[in-house]
N, C-alpha and C positions, 0 to 999 in steps of 0.2 A: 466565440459564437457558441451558440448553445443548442445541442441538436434533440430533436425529440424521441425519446428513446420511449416507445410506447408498446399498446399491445402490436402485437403481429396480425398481418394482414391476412395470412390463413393459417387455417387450424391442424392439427397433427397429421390428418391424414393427407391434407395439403389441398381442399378444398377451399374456395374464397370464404372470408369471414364478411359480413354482414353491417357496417357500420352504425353503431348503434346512437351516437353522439358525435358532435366535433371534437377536435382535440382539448384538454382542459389544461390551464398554466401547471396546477399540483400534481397531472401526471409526467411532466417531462422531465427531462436530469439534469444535471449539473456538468459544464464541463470538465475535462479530467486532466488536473494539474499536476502537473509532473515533480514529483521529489525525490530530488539530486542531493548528492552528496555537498555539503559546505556549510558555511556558517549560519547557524537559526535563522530558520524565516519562516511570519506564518500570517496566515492571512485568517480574517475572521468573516464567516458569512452568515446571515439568517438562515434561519432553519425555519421547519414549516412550524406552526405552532409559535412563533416568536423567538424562541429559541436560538442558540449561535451554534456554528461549527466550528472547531479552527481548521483549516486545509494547513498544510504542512509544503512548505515548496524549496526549503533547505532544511538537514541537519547533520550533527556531526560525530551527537554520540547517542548510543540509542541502551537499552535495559534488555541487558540479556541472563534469561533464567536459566539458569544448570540444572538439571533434573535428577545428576546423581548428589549433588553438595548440596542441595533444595536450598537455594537463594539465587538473589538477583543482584546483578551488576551492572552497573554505569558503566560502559567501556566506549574506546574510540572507534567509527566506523572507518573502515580502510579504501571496500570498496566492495561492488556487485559481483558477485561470481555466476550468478547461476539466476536466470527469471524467466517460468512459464510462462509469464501472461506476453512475454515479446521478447523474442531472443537480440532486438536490437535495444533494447534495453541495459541490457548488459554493458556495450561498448561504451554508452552513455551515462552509465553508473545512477539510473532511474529505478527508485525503491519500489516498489507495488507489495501488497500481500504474496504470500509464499515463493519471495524471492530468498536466494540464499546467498548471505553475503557474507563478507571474510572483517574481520573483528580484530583485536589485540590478544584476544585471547582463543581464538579460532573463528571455523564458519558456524555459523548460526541461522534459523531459516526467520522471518519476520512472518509474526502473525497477527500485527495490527493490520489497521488498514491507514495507514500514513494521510491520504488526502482526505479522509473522513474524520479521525480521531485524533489529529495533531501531535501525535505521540508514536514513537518505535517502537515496539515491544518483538523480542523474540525468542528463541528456543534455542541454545547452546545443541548445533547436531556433531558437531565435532572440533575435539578439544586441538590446540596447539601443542605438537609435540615440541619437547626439549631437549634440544641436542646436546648431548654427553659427551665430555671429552677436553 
């Protein structure tokens, strides 16, 4: 189901707004597909302009950049640790932007946007230590 995600029906100071038009199909959103940890899976939608998306609704390894070794790595995603956008996301191991999730080679935060861009990209924020001994 696709809900309309449009302008707000009052304004900052919390006065009613004024309806200037009906709603238009190109202003409402898409709905918001969930990308879980598993085996590739992607789904392809139009975009406005004819254009494609891929939505992302499995993956399993994603592109993580180290910022002190300046490169990037293909490693394997383990699982969610940590996500602003819903702390029940976590238990579900549901990627979103600026989630921070735990890698082969540590956590990392995601700064794609997975259901937009079909791809993981993220940010090496803390390395895996190794135990001595």
């Amino acid at each position: 189901m696709v809900k309309w995600h449009l302008r707000s029906k009052r304004t900052l100071t919390g006065s009613r707004l004024r309806r200037l038009r009906k709603k238009k199909k190109f202003e409402r959103g898409s709905e918001f597909l969930e990308t879980k940890i598993g085996k590739r899976k992607v789904k392809t939608k139009r975009a406005s302009g004819g254009g494609s998306k891929l939505k992302l609704l499995a993956v399993e390894s994603i592109n993580v950049s180290d910022p002190e070794a300046k490169g990037v790595k293909r490693v394997k995603l383990l699982s969610v640790e940590k996500n602003p956008a819903n702390p029940h996301f976590v238990r579900r191991n549901i990627l979103t932007k600026g989630a921070v999730v735990k890698t082969e080679i540590g956590l990392a935060k995601v700064t794609s946007r997975p259901g937009q861009d079909g791809i993981v990209n993220a940010v090496l924020v803390e390395e895996k230590k190794e135990s001595g001994g």
